[in-house]
N, C-alpha and C positions, 0 to 999 in steps of 0.2 A: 611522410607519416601523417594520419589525419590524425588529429587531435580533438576530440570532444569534449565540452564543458558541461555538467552536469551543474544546474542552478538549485544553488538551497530551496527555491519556492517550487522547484516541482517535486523536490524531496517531501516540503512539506505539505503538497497537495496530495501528493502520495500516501502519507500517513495520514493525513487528514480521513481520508476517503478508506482507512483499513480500522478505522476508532471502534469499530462493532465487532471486532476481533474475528468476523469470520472468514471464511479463505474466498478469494475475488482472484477471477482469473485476466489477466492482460487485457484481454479482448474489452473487458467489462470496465476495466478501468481506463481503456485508453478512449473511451464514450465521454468521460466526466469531462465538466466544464476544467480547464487549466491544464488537462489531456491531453486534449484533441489533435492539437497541431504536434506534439511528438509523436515519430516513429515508434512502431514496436519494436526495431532495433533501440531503439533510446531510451523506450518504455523500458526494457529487460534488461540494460545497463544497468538503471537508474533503482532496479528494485532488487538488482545482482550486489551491487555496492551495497544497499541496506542490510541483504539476509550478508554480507559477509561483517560485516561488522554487529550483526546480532538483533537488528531494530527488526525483521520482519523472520517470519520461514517462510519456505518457498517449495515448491513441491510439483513436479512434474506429473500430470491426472490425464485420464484419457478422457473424450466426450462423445457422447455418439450412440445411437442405437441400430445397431444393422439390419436387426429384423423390421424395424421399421423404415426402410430405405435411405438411413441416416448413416453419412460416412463416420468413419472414427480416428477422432484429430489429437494428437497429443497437444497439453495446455498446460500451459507454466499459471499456475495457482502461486498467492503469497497471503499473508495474514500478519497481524501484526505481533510478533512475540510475547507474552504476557509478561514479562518484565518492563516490553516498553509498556504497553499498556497501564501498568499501574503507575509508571510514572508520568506518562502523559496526565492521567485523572489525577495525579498528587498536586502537578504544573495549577492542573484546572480548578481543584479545590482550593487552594493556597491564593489562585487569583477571584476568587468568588464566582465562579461560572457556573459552578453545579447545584449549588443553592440560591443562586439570587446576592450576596452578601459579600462582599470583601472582607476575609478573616486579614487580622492584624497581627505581627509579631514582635518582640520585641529581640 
């Protein structure tokens, strides 16, 4: 049985790269620097484990124009769920990255 290990930091290269909250399809994200040397089988692990535990959705999209001599490929799209998202920005606020400032608490 092959075992594969899925690393926190391509997790979090992965959410890094979906912070704009729009939908990026595998292909697009397996280009990005920290990407590149996983498979798209390890890509679609890696972003299968997120949308099941709720940090992204995920969304099977076709691409392709026929009429224009363009084949038509089904593409796994993911985005970052907006729950993470606002706590990503909460992380980010709390540590001063959004404003320039490190907020204090007591």
């Amino acid at each position: 049985m092959l075992h594969r290990v899925i690393k926190m930091e391509t997790l979090d290269t992965i959410l890094a790269m979906l912070r704009d909250g729009e939908w990026h399809d595998l292909n697009e994200l397996s280009t990005r620097p920290g990407l590149r040397k996983i498979s798209m089988t390890g890509l679609s692990l890696c972003t299968g484990l997120l949308a099941e535990y709720g940090f992204v959705e995920q969304r099977e999209t076709w691409k392709g124009n026929p009429d224009e001599g363009e084949w038509i490929l089904s593409v796994t799209e993911v985005k970052l769920h907006p729950s993470t998202k606002a706590f990503l920005e909460g992380i980010e606020r709390s540590e001063g990255k959004l404003n320039g400032t490190r907020e204090t608490t007591l």
